[in-house]
KETIKE-630584 format. One record per residue (C-alpha): residue number from 1; x, y, z. Coordinates in steps of 0.001 Angstrom, whole numbers, plus 500000, padded with zeros to 6 digits. Layout:
BEGIN
<kolti num="NUM" x="X" y="Y" z="Z"/>
...
END
This chain:
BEGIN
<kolti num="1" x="253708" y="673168" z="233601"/>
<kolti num="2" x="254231" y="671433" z="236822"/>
<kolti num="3" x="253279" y="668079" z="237196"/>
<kolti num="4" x="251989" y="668669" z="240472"/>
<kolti num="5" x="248430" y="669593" z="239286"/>
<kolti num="6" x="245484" y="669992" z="241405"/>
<kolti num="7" x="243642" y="667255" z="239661"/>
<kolti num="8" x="245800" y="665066" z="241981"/>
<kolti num="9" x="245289" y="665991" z="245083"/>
<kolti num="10" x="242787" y="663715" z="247634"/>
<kolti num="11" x="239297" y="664588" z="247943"/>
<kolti num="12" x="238304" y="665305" z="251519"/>
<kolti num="13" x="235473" y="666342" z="253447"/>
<kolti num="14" x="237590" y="667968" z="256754"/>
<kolti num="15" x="235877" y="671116" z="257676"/>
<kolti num="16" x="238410" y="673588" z="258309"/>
<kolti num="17" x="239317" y="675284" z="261501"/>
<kolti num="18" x="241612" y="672387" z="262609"/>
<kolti num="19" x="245295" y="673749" z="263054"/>
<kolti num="20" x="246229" y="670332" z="260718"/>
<kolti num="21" x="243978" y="671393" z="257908"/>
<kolti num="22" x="245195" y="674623" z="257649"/>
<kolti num="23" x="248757" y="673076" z="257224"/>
<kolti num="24" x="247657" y="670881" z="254466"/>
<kolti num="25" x="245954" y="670843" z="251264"/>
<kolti num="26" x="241912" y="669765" z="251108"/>
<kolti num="27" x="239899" y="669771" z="248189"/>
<kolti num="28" x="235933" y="669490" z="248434"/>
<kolti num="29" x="232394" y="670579" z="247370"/>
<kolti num="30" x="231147" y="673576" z="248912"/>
<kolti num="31" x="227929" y="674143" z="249063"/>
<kolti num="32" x="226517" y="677894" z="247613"/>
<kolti num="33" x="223442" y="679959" z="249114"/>
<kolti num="34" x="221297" y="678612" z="246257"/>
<kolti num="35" x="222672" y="674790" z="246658"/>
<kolti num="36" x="224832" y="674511" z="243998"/>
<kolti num="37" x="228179" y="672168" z="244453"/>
<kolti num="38" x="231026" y="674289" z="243515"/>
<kolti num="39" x="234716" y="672272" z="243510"/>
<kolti num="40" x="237343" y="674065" z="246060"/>
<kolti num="41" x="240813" y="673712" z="247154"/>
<kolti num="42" x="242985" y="675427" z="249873"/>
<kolti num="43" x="246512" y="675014" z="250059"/>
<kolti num="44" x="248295" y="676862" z="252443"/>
<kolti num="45" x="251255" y="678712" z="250658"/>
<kolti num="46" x="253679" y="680144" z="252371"/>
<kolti num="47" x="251613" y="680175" z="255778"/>
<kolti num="48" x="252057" y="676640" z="255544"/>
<kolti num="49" x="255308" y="676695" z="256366"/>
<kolti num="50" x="254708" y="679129" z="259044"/>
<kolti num="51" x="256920" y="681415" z="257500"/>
<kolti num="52" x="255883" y="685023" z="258631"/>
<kolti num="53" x="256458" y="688255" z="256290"/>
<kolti num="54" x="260401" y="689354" z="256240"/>
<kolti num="55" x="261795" y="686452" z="257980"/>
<kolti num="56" x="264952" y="684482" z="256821"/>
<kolti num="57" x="262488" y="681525" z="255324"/>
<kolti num="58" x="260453" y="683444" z="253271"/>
<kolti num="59" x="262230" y="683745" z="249657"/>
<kolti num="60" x="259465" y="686833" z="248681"/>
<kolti num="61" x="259978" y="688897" z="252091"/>
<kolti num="62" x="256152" y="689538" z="251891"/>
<kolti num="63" x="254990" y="686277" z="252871"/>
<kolti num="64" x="251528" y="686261" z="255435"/>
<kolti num="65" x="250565" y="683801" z="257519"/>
<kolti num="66" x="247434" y="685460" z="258433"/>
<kolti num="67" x="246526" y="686013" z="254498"/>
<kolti num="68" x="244580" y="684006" z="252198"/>
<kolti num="69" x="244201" y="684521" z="248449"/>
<kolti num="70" x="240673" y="683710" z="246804"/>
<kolti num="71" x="241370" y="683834" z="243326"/>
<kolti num="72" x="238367" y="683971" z="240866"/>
<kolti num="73" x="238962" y="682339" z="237312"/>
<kolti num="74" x="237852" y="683585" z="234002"/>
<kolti num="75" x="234803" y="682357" z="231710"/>
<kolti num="76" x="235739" y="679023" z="230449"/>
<kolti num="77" x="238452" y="678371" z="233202"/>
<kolti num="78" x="238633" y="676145" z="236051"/>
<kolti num="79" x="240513" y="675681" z="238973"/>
<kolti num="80" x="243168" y="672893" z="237133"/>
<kolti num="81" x="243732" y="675205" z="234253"/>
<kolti num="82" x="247149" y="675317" z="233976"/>
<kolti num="83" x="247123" y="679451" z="233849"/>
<kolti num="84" x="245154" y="678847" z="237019"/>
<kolti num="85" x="247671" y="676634" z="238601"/>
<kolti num="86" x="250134" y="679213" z="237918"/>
<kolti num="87" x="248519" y="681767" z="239511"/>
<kolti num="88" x="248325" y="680192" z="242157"/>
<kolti num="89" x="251885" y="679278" z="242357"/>
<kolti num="90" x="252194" y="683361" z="242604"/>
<kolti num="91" x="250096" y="683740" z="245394"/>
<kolti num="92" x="251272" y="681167" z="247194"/>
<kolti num="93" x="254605" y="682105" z="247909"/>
<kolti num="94" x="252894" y="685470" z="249487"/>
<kolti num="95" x="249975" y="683208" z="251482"/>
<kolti num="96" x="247723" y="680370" z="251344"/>
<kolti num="97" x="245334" y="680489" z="248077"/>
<kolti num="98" x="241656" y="678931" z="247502"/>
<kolti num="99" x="241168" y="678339" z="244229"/>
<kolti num="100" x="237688" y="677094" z="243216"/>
<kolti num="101" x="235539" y="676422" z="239870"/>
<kolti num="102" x="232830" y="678902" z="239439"/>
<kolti num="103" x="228998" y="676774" z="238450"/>
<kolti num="104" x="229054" y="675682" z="235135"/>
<kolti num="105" x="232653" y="674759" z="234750"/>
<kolti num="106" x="235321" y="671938" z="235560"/>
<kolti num="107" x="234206" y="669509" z="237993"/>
<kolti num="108" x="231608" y="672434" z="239631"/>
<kolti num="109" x="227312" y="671677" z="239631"/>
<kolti num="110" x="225134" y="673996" z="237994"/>
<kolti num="111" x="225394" y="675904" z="234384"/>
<kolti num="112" x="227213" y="678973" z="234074"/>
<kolti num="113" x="225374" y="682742" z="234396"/>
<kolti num="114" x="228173" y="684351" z="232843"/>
<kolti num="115" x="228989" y="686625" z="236192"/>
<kolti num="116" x="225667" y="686548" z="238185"/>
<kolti num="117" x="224989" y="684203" z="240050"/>
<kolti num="118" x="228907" y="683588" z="240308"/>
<kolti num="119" x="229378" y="685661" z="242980"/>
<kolti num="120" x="227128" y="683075" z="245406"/>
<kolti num="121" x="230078" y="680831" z="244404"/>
<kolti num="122" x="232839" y="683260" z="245595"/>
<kolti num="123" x="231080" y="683812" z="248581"/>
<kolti num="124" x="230863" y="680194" z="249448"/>
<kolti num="125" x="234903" y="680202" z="248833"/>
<kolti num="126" x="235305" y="682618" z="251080"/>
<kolti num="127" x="233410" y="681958" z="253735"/>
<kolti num="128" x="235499" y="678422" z="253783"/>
<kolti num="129" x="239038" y="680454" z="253520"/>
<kolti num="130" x="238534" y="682592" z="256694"/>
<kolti num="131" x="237014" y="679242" z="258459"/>
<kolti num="132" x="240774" y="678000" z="258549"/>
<kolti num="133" x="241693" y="680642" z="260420"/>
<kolti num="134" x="243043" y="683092" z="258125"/>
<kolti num="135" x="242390" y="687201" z="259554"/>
<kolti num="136" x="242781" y="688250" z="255960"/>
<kolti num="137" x="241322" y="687291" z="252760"/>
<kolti num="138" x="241747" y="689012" z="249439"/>
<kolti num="139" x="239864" y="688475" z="246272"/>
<kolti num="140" x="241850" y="688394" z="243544"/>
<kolti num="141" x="239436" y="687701" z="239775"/>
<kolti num="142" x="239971" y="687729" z="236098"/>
<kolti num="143" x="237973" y="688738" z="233473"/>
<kolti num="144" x="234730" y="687604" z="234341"/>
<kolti num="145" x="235690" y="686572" z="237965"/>
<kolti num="146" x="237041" y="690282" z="238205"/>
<kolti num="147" x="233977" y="691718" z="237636"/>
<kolti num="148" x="232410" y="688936" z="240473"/>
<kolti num="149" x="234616" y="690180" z="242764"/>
<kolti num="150" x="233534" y="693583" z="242227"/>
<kolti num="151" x="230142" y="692438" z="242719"/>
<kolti num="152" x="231242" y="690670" z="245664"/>
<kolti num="153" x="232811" y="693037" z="247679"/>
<kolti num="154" x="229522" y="695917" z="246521"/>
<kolti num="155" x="227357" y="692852" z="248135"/>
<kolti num="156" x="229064" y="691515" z="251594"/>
<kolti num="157" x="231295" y="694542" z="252156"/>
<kolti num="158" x="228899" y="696893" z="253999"/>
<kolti num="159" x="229618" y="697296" z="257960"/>
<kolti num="160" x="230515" y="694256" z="260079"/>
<kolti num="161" x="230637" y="692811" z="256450"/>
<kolti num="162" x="227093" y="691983" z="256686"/>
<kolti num="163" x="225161" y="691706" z="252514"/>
<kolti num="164" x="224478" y="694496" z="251410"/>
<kolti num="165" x="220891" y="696023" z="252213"/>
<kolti num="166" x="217720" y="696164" z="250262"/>
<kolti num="167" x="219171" y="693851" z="247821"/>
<kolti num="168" x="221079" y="697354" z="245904"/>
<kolti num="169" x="224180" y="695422" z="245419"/>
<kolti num="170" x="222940" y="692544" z="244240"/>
<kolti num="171" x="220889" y="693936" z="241760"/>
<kolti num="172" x="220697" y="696919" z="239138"/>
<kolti num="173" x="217928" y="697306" z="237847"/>
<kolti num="174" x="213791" y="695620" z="237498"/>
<kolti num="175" x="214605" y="693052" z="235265"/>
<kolti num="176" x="214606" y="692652" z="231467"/>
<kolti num="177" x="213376" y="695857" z="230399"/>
<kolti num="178" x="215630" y="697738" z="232011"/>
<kolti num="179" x="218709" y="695500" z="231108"/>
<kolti num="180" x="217344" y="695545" z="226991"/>
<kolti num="181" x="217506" y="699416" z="228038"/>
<kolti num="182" x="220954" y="699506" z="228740"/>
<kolti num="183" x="222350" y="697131" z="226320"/>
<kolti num="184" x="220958" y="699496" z="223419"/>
<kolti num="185" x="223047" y="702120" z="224915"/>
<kolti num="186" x="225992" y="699874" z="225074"/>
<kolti num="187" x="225650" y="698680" z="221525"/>
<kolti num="188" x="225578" y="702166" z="220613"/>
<kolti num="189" x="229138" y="702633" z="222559"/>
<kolti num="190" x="230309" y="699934" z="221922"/>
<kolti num="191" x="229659" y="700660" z="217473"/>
<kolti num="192" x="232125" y="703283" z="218067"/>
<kolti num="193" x="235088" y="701361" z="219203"/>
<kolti num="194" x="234720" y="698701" z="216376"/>
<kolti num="195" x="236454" y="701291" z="213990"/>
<kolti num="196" x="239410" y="699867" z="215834"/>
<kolti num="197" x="238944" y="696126" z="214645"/>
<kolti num="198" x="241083" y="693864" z="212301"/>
<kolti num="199" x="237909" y="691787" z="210870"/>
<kolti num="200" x="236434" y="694148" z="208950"/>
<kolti num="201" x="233253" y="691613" z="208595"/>
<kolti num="202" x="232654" y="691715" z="212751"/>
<kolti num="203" x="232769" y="695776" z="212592"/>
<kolti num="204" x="230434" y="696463" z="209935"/>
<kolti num="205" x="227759" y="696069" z="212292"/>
<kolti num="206" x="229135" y="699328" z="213998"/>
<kolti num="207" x="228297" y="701367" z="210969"/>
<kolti num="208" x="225126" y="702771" z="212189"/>
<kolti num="209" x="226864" y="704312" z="215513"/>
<kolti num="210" x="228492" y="707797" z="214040"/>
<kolti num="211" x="227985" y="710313" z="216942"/>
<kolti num="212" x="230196" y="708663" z="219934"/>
<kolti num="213" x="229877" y="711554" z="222204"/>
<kolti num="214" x="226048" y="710882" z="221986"/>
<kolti num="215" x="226509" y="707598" z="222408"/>
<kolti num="216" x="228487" y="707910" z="225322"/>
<kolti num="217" x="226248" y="709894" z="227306"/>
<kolti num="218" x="223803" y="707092" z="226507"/>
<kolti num="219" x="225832" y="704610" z="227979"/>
<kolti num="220" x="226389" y="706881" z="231114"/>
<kolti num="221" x="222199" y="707156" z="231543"/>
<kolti num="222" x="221816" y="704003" z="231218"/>
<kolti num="223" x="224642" y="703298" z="233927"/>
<kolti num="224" x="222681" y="705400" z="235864"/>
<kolti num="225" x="219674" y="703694" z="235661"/>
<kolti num="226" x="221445" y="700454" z="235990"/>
<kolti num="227" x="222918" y="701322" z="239521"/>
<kolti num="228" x="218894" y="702717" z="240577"/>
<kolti num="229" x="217948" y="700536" z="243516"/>
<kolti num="230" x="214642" y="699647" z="242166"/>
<kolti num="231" x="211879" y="698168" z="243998"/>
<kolti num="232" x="212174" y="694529" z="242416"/>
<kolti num="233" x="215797" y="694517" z="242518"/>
<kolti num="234" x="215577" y="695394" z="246720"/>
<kolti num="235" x="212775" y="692372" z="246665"/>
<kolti num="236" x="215059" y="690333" z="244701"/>
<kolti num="237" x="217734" y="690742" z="246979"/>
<kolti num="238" x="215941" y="690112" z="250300"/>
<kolti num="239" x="215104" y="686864" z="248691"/>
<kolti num="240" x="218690" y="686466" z="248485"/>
<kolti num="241" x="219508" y="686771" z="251985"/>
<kolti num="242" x="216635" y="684504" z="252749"/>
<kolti num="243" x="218191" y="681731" z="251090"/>
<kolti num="244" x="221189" y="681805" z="253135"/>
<kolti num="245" x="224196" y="684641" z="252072"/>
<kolti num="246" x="227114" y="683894" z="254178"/>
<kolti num="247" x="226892" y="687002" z="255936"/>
<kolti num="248" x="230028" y="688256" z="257510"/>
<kolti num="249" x="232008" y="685403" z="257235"/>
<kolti num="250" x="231898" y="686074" z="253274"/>
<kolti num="251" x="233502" y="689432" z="253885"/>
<kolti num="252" x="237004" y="690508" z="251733"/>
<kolti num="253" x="239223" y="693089" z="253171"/>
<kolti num="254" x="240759" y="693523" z="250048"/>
<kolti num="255" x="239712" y="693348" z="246352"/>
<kolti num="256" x="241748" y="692863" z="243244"/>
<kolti num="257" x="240143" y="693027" z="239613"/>
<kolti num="258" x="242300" y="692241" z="236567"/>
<kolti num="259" x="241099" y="692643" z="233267"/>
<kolti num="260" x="237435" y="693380" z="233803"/>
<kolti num="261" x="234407" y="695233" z="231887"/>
<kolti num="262" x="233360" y="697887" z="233165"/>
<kolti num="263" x="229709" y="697405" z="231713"/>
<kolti num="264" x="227770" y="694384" z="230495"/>
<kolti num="265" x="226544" y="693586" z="226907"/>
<kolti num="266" x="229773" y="694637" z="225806"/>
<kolti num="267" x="230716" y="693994" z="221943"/>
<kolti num="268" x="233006" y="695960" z="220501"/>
<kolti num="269" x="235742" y="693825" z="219833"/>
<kolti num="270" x="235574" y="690471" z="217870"/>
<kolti num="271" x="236318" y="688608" z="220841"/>
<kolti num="272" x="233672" y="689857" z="222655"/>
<kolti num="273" x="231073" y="689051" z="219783"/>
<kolti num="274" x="232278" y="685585" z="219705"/>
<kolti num="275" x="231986" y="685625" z="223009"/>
<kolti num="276" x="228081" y="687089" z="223106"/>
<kolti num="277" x="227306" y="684082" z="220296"/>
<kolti num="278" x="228662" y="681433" z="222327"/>
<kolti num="279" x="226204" y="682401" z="225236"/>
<kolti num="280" x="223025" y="683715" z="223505"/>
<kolti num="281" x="222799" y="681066" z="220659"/>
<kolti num="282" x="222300" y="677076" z="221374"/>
<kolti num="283" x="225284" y="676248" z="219198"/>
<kolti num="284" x="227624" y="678691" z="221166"/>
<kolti num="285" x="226618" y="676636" z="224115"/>
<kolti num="286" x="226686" y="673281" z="222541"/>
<kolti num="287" x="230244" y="674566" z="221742"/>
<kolti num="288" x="230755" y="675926" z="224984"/>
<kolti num="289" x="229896" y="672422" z="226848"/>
<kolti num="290" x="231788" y="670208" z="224673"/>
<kolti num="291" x="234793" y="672134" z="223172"/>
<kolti num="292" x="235760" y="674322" z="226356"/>
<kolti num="293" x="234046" y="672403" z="229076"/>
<kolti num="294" x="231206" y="674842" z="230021"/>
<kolti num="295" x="227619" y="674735" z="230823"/>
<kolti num="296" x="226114" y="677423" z="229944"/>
<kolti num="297" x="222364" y="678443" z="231415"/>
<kolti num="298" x="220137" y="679386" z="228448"/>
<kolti num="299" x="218145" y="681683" z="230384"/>
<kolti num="300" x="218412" y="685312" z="230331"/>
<kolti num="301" x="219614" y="687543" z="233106"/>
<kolti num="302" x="215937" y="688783" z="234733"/>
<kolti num="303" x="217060" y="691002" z="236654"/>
<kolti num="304" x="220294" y="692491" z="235238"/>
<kolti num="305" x="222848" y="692060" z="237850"/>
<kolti num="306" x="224908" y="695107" z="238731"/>
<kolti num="307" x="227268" y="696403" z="236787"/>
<kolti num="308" x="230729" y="695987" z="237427"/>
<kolti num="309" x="231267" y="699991" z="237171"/>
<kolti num="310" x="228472" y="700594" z="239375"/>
<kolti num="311" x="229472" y="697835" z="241847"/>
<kolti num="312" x="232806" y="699455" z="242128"/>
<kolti num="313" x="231633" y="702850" z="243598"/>
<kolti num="314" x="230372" y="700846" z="246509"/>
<kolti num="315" x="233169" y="698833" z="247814"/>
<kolti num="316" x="234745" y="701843" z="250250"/>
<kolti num="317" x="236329" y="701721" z="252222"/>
<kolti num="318" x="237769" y="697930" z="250654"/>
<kolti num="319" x="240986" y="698904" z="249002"/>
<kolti num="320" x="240690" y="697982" z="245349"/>
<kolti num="321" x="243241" y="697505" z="242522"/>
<kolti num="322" x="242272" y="697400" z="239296"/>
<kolti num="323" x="244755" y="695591" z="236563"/>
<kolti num="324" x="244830" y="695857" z="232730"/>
<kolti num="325" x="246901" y="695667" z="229977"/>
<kolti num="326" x="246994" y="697937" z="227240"/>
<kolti num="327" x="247186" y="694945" z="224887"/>
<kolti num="328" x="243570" y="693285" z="225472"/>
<kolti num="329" x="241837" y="692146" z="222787"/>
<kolti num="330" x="238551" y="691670" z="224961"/>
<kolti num="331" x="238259" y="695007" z="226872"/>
<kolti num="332" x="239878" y="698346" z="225462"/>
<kolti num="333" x="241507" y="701028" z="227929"/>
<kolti num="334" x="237896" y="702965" z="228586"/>
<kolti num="335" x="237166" y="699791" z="230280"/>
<kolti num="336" x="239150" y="699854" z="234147"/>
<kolti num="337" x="239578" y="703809" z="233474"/>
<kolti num="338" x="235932" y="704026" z="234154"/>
<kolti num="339" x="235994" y="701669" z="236817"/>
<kolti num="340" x="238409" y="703412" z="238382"/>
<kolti num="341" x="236705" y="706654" z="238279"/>
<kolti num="342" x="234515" y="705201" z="239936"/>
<kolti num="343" x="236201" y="703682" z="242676"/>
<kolti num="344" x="237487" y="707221" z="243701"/>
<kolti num="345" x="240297" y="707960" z="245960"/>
<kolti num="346" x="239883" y="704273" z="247968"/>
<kolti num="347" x="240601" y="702417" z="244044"/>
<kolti num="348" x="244389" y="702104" z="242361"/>
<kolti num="349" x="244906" y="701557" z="238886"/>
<kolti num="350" x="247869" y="699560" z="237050"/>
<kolti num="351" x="247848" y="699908" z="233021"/>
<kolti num="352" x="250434" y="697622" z="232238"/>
<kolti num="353" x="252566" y="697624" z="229201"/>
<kolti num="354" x="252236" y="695064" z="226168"/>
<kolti num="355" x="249835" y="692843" z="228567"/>
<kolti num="356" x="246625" y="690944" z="226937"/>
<kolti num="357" x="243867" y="689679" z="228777"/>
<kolti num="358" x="243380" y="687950" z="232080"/>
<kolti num="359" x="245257" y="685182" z="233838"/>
<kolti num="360" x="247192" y="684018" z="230364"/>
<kolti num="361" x="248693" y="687156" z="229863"/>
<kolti num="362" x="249990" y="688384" z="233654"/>
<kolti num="363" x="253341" y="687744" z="234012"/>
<kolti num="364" x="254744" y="686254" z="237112"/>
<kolti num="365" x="256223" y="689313" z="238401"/>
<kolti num="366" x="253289" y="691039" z="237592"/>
<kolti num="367" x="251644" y="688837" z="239871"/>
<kolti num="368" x="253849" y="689251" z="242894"/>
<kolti num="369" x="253374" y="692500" z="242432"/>
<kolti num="370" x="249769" y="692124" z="243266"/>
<kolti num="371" x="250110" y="690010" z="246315"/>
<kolti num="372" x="252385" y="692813" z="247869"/>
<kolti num="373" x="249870" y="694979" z="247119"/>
<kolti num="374" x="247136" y="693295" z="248931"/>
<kolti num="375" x="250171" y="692574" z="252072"/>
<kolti num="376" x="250616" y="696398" z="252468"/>
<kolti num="377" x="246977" y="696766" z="252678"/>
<kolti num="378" x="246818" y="695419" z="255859"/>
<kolti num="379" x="249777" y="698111" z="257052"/>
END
C-alpha cells in the first residue's frame, strides 16, 4: 500500500469553513450527540485541486468540487486500514472524502454497539464535511457501516433534513422483548440457508428449521413488527434529539450501502456465527479488543435499533444504491434483494460478479463506478 498513510498526517483542531482548510488535510476528534470522541479526517480529493467535473485536469472526468464522500468502515475497521485508505484513494479522485473511526475502534472513544449507536458517529462526520463548504455529501458504508448509513439517512433525511420524528427512525421496536421476538424468527430463516455451508459442524444447528416458507413469513412479521413505531421507541428517540442530533446539517443527499444485512441477528453463514460469538460472549470481546483492535460494549441492544430493511423504505426521496457481490461469505443474495424491495423505485441495485464482502473485496473500478453514481445524482 501507499506509504502515505493517514496515521501520518498532523493532528489539528481548525474548525472548518476556512477556504485554507478545505484545501488541506485536518485530522481531529469530533465530538458525537452522546459525547463520545470519534477520530476524523478530511482530505479534499480532487476538489482540492479545484479541478471541476469534465475539465482538462481532472484524469476521472467526474471529478466535484462541490462533493464530499463520507465513507463508513466495516466492524473491526478503522479509518488507517489499509482497505480503508484505498477506498479512499477511489473517492478521492471523484471529490474530497471524510473518513472517520466509528466508537469502539482505532484511535475512536467509546466501545463498539455493533451498528447502533454508530450512526451518532456518522452524523457527527457529516455534519463536519458540509461545514467545509461542500453542497453535497454522500454516504458511502460497508458492511456494518452500510447498514448505519441506511439508518442514517431513515433518521436525518426527513424534510429540510431535520431527524426524523417521534423517534420512528431511530428505533424499531420497545426494547428487548420485541428484539428476542424477532431474532427467533431470524434464527428460524436464517436455519434454512445453513444447508448451504462448508462446516458441516456450524450448520447442524440449522437442523431444526425444515419448513423455509414458514419461516420466511416469520421473518417478514417480525420485520413488521420491527419497523412498528412503538411508544418507547418514539420516547426513546425524543431523548435522542434532546441530547443534541445534528439536525440538518447531518443531512446526506445521497446514500450508498455495500454489502449490508438486510436484518439483524443474522447467522446463517459461519462467518456470521463467529461473528455473533465474538460480540455476545466475553472471550469474543477479549478477542475482539486485543486481536482486531475493538471494544466491544457488553450490553445488549434495549431497544432494537431499526432494521436496515426497514430503514431503507424510508430514505425517499435520497437516491440509494445498494452493492453486493454474489461471492459473500457474510450475507447471501436474499440479503440487498430485500433491501432493495424495499427501497422501491427511488433504490438501484448492483449484484456484482465473483465479489466477496465489503471494502476488501470492491475492486477499484468498482469503486469509481460508485462515485459516478453518486455525481449523476446531483444531475
Amino acid at each position: 500500500m501507499s506509504g502515505d498513510s493517514a496515521g501520518h498526517v498532523a493532528r489539528s483542531t481548525a474548525a472548518p469553513g476556512s477556504g485554507a482548510a478545505a484545501r488541506t488535510r485536518v485530522r481531529r476528534f469530533l465530538r458525537t450527540a452522546d459525547g463520545v470522541a470519534v477520530d476524523a479526517l478530511y482530505e479534499p480529493g480532487a476538489a482540492g485541486e479545484g479541478v471541476a467535473a469534465g475539465h482538462p485536469g481532472d484524469p476521472s472526468g467526474t471529478s466535484d468540487v462541490d462533493h464530499v464522500f463520507v465513507i463508513a468502515h466495516g466492524f473491526t475497521g478503522d479509518l488507517d486500514r489499509p482497505h480503508v485508505r484505498r477506498a479512499a484513494r477511489a473517492f478521492a479522485r471523484h471529490g474530497a472524502v471524510v473518513t472517520f473511526s466509528f466508537r469502539g475502534h482505532g484511535a475512536s472513544g467509546g466501545r463498539s454497539t455493533v451498528g447502533d449507536r454508530e450512526v451518532l458517529d456518522l452524523a457527527a462526520a457529516v455534519a463536519w464535511a458540509r461545514g467545509f463548504g461542500h453542497a453535497r455529501v454522500t454516504t458511502v458504508g460497508f458492511s456494518m457501516g452500510g447498514s448505519v448509513v441506511l439508518r442514517h439517512a431513515a433518521l436525518y433525511g426527513g424534510p429540510g433534513g431535520e431527524a426524523g420524528t417521534a423517534g420512528g427512525a431511530l428505533y424499531g421496536g420497545p426494547g428487548r422483548e420485541a428484539g428476542r421476538a424477532g431474532k427467533a424468527a431470524t434464527d428460524a430463516t436464517d436455519a434454512t440457508d445453513a444447508t448451504d455451508a462448508t462446516d458441516a459442524t456450524d450448520a447442524t444447528d440449522a437442523t431444526d428449521a425444515t419448513d423455509a416458507t414458514d419461516a420466511a413469513d416469520a421473518a417478514g412479521r417480525a420485520e413488521a413488527r420491527e419497523g412498528a413505531s412503538a411508544t418507547e421507541a418514539a420516547r426513546a428517540g425524543a431523548r435522542e434529539e434532546a441530547a443534541g442530533s445534528p439536525g440538518a446539517d447531518a443531512r446526506t443527499d445521497a446514500v450508498i450501502s455495500v454489502s449490508a444485512p438486510a436484518r439483524w441477528y443474522y447467522r446463517g453463514t459461519a462467518p456470521m456465527r463467529r461473528l455473533h460469538w465474538l460480540v455476545m460472549r466475553p472471550t469474543g470481546r477479549l478477542v475482539g479488543r486485543w486481536g482486531l483492535r475493538t471494544r466491544i460494549h457488553h450490553r445488549e441492544w434495549d431497544p432494537v435499533p431499526l432494521s436496515p430493511v426497514a430503514a431503507a423504505a424510508r430514505i425517499a426521496p435520497v437516491p440509494l444504491l445498494i452493492v453486493h457481490g454474489d461471492r459473500d461469505a457474510y450475507f447471501p443474495l436474499d440479503h440487498p434483494r430485500m433491501l432493495a424491495a424495499a427501497a422501491g423505485d427511488h433504490g438501484e441495485l448492483w449484484l456484482e460478479p465473483g465479489m466477496g464482502h465489503a471494502e476488501n473485496a470492491a475492486p477499484d473500478p468498482l469503486l469509481d463506478r460508485m462515485a459516478r453514481w453518486a455525481i449523476a445524482q446531483a444531475g
